[in-house]
C-alpha positions in Angstrom: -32.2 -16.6 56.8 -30.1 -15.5 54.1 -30.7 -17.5 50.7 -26.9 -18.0 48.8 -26.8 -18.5 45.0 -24.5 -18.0 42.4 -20.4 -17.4 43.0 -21.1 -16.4 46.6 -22.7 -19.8 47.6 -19.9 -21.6 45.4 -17.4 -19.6 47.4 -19.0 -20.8 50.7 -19.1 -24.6 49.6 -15.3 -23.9 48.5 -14.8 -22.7 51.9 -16.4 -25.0 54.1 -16.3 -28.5 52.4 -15.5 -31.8 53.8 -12.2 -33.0 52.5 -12.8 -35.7 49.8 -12.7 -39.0 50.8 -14.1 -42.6 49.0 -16.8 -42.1 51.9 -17.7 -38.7 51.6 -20.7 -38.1 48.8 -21.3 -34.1 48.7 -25.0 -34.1 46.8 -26.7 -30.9 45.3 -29.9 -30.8 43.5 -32.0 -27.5 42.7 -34.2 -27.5 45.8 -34.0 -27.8 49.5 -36.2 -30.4 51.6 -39.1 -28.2 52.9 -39.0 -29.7 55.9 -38.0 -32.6 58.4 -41.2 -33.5 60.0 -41.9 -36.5 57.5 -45.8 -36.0 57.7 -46.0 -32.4 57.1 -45.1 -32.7 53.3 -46.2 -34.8 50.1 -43.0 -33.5 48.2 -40.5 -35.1 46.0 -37.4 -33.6 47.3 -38.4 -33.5 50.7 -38.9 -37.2 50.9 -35.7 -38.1 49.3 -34.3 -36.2 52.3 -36.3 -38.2 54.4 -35.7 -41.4 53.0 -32.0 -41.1 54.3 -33.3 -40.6 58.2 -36.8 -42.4 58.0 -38.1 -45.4 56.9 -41.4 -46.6 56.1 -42.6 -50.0 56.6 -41.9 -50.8 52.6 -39.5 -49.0 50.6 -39.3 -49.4 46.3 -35.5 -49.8 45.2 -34.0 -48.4 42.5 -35.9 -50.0 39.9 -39.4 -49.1 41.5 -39.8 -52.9 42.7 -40.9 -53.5 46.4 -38.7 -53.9 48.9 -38.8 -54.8 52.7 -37.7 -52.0 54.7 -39.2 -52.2 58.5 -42.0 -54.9 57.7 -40.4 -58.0 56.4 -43.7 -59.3 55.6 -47.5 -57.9 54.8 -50.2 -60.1 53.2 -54.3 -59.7 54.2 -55.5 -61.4 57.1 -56.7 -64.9 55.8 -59.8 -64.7 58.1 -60.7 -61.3 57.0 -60.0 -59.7 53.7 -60.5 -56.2 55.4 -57.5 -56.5 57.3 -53.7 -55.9 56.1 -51.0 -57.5 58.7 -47.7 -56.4 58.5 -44.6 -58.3 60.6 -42.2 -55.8 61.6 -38.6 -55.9 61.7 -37.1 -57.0 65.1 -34.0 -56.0 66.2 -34.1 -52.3 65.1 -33.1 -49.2 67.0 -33.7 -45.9 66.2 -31.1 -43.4 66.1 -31.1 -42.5 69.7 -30.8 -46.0 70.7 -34.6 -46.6 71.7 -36.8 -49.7 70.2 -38.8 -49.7 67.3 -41.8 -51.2 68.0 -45.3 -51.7 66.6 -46.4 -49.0 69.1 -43.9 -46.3 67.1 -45.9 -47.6 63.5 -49.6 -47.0 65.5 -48.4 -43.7 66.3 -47.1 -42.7 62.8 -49.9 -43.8 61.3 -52.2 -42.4 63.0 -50.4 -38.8 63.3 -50.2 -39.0 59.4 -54.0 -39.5 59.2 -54.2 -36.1 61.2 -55.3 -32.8 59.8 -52.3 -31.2 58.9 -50.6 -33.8 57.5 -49.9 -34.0 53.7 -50.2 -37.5 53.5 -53.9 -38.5 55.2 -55.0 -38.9 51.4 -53.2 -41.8 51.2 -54.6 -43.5 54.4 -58.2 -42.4 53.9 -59.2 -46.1 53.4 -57.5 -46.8 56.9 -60.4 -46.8 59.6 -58.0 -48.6 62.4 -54.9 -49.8 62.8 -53.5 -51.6 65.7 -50.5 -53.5 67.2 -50.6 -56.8 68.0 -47.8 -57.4 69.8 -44.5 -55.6 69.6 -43.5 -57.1 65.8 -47.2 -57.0 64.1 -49.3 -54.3 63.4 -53.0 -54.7 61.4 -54.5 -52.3 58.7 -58.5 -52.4 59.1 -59.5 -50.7 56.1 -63.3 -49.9 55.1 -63.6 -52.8 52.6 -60.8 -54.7 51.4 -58.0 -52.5 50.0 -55.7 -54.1 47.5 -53.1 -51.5 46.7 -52.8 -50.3 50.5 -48.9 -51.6 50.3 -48.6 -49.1 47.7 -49.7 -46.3 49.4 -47.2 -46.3 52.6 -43.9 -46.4 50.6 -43.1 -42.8 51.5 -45.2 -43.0 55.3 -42.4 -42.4 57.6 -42.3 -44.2 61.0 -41.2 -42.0 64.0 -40.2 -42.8 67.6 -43.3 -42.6 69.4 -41.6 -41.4 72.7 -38.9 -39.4 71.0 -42.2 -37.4 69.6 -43.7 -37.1 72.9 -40.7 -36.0 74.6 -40.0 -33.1 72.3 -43.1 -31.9 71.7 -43.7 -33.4 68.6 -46.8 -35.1 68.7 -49.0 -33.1 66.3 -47.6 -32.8 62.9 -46.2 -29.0 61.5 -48.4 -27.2 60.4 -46.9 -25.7 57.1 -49.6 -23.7 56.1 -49.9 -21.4 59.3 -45.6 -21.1 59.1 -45.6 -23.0 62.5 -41.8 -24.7 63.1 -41.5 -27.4 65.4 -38.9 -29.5 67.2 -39.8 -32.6 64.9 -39.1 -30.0 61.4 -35.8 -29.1 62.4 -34.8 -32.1 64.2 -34.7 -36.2 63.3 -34.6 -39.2 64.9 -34.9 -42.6 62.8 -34.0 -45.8 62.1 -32.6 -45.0 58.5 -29.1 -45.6 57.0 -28.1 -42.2 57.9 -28.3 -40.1 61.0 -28.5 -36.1 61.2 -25.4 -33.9 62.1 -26.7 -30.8 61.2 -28.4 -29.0 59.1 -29.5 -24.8 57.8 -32.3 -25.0 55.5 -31.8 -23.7 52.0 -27.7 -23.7 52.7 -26.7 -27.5 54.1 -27.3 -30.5 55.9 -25.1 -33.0 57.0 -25.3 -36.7 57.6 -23.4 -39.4 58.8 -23.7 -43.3 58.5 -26.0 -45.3 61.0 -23.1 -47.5 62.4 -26.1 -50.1 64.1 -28.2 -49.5 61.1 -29.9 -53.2 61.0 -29.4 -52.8 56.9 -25.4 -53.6 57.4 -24.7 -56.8 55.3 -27.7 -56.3 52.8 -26.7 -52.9 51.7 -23.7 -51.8 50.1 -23.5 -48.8 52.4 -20.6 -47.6 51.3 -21.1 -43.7 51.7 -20.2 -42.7 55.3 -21.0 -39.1 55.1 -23.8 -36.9 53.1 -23.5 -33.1 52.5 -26.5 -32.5 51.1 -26.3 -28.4 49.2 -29.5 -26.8 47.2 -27.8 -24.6 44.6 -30.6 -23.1 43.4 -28.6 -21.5 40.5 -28.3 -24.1 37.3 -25.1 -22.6 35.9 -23.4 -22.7 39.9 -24.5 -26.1 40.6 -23.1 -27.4 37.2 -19.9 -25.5 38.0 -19.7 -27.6 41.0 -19.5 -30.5 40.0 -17.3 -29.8 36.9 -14.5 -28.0 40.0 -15.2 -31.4 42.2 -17.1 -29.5 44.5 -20.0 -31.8 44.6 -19.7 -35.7 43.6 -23.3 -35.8 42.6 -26.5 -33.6 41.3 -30.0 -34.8 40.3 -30.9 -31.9 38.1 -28.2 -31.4 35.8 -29.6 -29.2 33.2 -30.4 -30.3 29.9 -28.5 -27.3 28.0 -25.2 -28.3 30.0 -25.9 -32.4 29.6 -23.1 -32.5 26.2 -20.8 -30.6 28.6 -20.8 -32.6 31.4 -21.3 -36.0 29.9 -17.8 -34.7 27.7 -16.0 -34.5 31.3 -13.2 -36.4 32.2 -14.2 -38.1 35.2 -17.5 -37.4 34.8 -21.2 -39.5 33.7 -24.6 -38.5 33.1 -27.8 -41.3 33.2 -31.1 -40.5 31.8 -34.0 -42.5 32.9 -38.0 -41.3 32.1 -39.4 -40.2 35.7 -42.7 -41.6 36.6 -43.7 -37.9 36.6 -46.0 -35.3 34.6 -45.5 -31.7 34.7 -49.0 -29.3 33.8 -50.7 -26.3 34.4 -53.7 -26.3 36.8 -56.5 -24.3 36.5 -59.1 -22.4 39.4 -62.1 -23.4 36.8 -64.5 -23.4 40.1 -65.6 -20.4 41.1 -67.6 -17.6 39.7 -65.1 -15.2 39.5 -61.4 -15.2 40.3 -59.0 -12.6 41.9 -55.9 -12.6 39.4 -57.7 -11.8 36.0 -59.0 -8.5 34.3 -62.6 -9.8 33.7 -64.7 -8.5 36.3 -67.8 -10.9 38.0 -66.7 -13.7 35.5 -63.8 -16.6 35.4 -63.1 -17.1 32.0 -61.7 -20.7 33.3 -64.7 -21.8 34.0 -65.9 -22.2 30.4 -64.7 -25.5 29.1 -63.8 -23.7 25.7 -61.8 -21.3 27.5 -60.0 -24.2 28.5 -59.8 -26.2 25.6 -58.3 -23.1 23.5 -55.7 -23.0 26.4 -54.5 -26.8 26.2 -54.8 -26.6 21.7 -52.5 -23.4 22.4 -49.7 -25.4 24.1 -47.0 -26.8 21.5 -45.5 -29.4 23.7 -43.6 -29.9 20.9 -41.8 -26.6 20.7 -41.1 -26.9 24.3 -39.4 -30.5 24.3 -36.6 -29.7 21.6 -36.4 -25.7 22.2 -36.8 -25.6 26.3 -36.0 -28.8 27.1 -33.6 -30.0 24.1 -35.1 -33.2 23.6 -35.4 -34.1 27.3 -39.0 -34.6 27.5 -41.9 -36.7 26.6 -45.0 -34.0 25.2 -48.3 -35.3 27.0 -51.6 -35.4 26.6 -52.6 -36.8 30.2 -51.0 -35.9 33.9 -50.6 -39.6 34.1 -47.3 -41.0 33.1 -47.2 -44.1 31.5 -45.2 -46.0 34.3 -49.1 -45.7 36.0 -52.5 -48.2 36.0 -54.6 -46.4 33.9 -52.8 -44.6 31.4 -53.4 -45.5 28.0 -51.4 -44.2 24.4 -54.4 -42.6 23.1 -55.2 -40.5 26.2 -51.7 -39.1 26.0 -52.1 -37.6 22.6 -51.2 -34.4 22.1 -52.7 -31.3 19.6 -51.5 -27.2 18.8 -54.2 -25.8 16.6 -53.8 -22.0 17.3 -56.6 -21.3 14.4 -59.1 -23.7 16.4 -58.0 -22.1 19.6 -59.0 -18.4 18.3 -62.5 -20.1 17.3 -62.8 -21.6 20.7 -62.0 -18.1 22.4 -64.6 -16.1 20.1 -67.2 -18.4 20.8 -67.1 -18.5 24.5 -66.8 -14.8 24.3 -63.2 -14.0 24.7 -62.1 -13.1 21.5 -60.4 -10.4 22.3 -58.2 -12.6 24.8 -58.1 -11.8 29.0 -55.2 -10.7 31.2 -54.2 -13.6 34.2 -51.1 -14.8 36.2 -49.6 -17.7 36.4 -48.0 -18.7 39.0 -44.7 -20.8 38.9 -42.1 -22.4 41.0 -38.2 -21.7 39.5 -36.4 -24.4 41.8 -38.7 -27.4 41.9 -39.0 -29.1 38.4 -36.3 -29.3 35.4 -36.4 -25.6 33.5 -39.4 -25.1 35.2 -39.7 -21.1 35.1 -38.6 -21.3 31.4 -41.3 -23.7 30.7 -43.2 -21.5 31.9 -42.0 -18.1 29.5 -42.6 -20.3 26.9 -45.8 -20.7 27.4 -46.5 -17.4 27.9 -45.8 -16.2 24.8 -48.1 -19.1 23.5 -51.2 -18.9 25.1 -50.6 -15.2 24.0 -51.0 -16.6 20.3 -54.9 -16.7 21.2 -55.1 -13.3 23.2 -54.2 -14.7 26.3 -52.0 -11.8 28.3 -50.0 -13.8 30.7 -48.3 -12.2 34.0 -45.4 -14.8 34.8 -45.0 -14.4 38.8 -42.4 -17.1 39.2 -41.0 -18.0 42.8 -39.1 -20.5 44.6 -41.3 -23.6 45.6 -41.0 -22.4 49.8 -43.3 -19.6 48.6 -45.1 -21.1 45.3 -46.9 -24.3 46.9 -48.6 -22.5 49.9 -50.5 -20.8 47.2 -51.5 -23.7 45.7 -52.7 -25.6 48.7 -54.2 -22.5 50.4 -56.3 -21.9 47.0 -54.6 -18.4 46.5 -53.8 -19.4 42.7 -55.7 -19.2 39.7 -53.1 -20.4 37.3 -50.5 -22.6 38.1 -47.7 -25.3 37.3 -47.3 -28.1 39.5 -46.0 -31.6 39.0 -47.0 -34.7 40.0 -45.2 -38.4 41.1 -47.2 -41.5 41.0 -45.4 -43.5 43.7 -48.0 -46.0 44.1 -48.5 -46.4 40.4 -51.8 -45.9 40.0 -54.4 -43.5 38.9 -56.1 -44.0 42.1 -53.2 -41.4 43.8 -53.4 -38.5 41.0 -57.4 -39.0 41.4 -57.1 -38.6 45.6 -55.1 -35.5 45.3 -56.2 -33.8 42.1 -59.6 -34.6 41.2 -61.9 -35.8 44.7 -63.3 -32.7 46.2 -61.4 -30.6 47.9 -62.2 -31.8 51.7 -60.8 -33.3 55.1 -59.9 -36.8 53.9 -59.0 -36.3 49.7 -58.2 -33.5 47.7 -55.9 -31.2 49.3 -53.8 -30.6 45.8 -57.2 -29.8 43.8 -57.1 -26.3 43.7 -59.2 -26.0 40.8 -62.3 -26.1 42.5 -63.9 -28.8 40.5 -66.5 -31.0 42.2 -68.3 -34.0 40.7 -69.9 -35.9 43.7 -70.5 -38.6 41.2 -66.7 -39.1 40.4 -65.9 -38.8 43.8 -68.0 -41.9 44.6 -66.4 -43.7 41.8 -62.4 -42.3 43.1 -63.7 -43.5 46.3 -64.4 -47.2 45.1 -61.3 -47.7 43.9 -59.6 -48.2 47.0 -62.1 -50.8 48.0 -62.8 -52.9 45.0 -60.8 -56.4 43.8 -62.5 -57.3 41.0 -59.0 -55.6 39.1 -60.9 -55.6 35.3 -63.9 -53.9 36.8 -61.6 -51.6 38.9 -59.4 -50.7 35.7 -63.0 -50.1 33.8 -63.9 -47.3 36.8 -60.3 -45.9 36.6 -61.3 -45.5 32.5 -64.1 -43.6 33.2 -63.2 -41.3 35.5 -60.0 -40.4 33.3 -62.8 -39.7 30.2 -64.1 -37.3 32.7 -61.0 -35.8 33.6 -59.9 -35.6 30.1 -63.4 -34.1 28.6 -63.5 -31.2 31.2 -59.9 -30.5 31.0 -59.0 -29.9 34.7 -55.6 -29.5 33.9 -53.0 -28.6 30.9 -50.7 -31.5 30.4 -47.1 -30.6 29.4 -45.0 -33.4 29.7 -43.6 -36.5 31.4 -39.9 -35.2 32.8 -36.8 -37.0 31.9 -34.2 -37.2 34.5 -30.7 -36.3 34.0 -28.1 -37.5 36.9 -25.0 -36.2 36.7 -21.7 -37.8 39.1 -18.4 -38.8 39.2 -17.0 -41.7 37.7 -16.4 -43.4 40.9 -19.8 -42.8 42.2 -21.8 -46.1 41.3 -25.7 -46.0 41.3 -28.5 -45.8 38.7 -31.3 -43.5 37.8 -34.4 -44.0 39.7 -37.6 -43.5 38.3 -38.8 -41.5 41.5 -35.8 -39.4 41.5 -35.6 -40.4 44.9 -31.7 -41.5 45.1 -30.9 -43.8 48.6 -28.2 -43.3 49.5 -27.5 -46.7 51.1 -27.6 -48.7 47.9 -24.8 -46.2 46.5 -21.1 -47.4 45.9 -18.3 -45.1 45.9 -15.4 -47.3 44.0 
């Protein structure tokens, strides 16, 4: 399919959009959900899609507090502290009129513990899970898990039958480019049902008239068209001509411009996100460098030059015009674990050149670094920045910069060396950046690590951490393995993103810290 940026997408929403109405919300944001089969990705944009069609069992609202969504209630079993039981909604209906029942959350959960799912990491603790009756459904974890809740607030329940009937059992598998029936098509119990939808170019909603929320939500949006505009400058221009109502990513060199709008608003809220560079320190040698039968990433000092190289400082007020907070740590400090001191940052370019010489690479090495230009605010320019940076310490940098469709199959198939990714902390706590980024690489944790680190040790201590309830002796684990983390430098901090919304006047709602916007607590006044 044809990607449209620029005037000639503009021209097409110009062409084709709904007439305005107090219902109608027409939302743009950089990137396009990667796909509708809600196991298939762990990805920020793609669950705020999701999160308009789907629900889990527990949602977070705007303010990043728990909320019921289709469990009312969830507490361990008083009998058995291994056991999480979760009352479900009655009375809901999916979109095609069926019954949600505890059968559907079985299913789901079990399909999203499944090899190709995205989201098994979070459910590795899960060794069972059963329904006990039509309205109750019990979590048997290995040990008792206190901060399962926390992990199944973006863990999508699907119609059981609907999923059988289409084919849809087995989750997409991404990696292979397989498309199914369930990543093109939708059927939830969510505030919003889908009309239609062409991927990278528009997808339409419209309001869940039995939605069971009616009464406890304002629900005052009756239709979502939902544009990626790829383009900063075009998707700015939309909402200044009235095309679009709302954008998430409005960039931070046109933030005076549109805050100065008549009619117009922006909120800024700190995301409980990091952005960083990841590095393939594992093997012996690496593909997309000039050194031949060594990896220059391997050697700690190699790395170590490389984060004292970064000014994070340079990029918050040139790049990102204040709209940043520099980092030292790929925590962000909405998360358990982070601490102030962790998160200092350092530029010594003269102690970077040391560094190099001494691990042998004073006269610098050639690599690529590969980088997504529609996922993450300025991301690609983040990125030229730092290029010309690490090549203060002889560091020749080949930017290959791509949209995020292309960029994070690399990164989860290990076909990177050098790499930006960010990272979300919905469960808020080190325990989920550990899972993805730092456990092995393997079948149950690990499937963002593409650095090829491996500390059996510190995987048995990330492994722990799901099971233990002593909280002060959990916290001291979390400590240590963060020392590690820190000490080998597995990744290059840049910064905790800032998030800029950008509406129109009428359009009530606030920042969340997820930048996951709902679009059934918005108003339209």
């Amino acid at each position: 399919m044809t990607r449209l940026t620029g005037f000639a997408l503009a021209a097409l929403m110009a062409s084709t959009a709904i007439p305005a109405t107090a219902e109608t919300l027409r939302w743009a944001r950089a990137g396009d959900s990667l796909t509708l089969d809600p196991h298939a990705q762990n990805e920020g944009p793609t669950h705020t899609l999701a999160h308009q069609i789907y629900e889990p069992l527990i949602i977070r609202d705007m303010t990043g507090a728990f909320q019921a969504a289709l469990a009312t209630d969830w507490a361990p079993k008083a009998d058995d502290p291994n056991v999480w039981v979760f009352t479900l909604r009655q009375g809901v209906k999916y979109h095609d009129g069926a019954d949600f029942t505890a059968e559907d959350v079985v299913f789901s959960i079990n399909r999203a513990k499944s090899d190709n799912s995205r989201m098994k990491e979070l459910l590795s603790s899960v060794v069972e899970v059963r329904a006990v009756g039509d309205h109750t459904v019990e979590f048997v974890t290995d040990g008792p898990n206190p901060i399962l809740p926390s992990n199944l607030t973006n863990l999508f329940i699907m119609d059981s039958g609907w999923a059988e009937a289409n084919g849809a059992l087995e989750v997409q598998n991404m990696d292979a480019g397989e498309t199914t029936f369930a990543a093109t098509n939708a059927n939830g119990t969510g505030a919003y049902k889908l009309v239609s939808r062409e991927p990278d170019v528009k997808t339409v909603l419209t309001r869940n008239e039995a939605y069971w929320g009616k009464g406890e939500f304002p629900l005052e949006v009756s239709e979502i068209v939902y544009t990626p505009i790829q383009n900063a400058a075009t998707r700015v221009a939309a909402l200044l001509s009235g095309e679009v109502d709302f954008i998430q990513d409005v960039p931070v060199q046109d933030l005076q411009r549109v805050a100065a709008t008549d009619g117009l608003v922006v909120k800024t809220a700190p995301q409980n996100r990091t952005i960083f560079f990841g590095l393939h320190l594992g093997p012996d040698d690496i593909a997309n460098d000039n050194v031949e039968g060594k990896n220059p990433l391997s050697d700690v000092r190699v790395r170590r030059a490389m984060n004292l190289a970064i000014n994070r400082d340079a990029i918050k007020q040139v790049v990102m015009r204040g709209q940043s907070q520099p980092a030292g740590i790929i925590a962000p400090p909405f998360v358990n674990g982070w601490t102030a001191e962790m998160d200092q940052i350092e530029t010594d370019i003269d102690r970077a050149k040391a560094l190099m010489a001494e691990a042998g690479y004073g006269d610098g090495f050639a690599i690529q670094l590969d980088c997504p230009n529609d996922r993450y605010i300025n991301d690609e320019a983040i990125c030229q920045a730092a290029v010309g940076m690490f090549g203060q310490i002889g560091i020749k940098v080949n930017l290959n910069a791509q949209p995020k469709a292309q960029h994070f199959p690399l990164i989860s198939s290990g076909g990177t060396d050098f790499y930006m990714l960010g990272w979300g902390v919905p469960t808020y706590d080190s325990e989920y950046i550990f899972n993805f980024l730092v456990h092995t690489r393997g079948e149950q944790r690990g499937s963002w690590n593409a650095t090829g680190y491996s500390n059996p040790e510190l995987d048995a201590k990330i492994v722990s951490l799901s099971s233990e309830t002593d909280l002060d002796k959990r916290n001291a684990t979390i400590a240590e393995i963060w020392e590690v983390v820190q000490d080998e430098v597995l990744y290059l901090p840049i910064h905790h993103q800032v998030l800029n919304w950008g509406m129109k006047q009428n359009v009530g709602i606030e920042v969340s810290p997820e930048d996951d916007p709902k679009m059934k607590f918005f108003t339209m006044k």
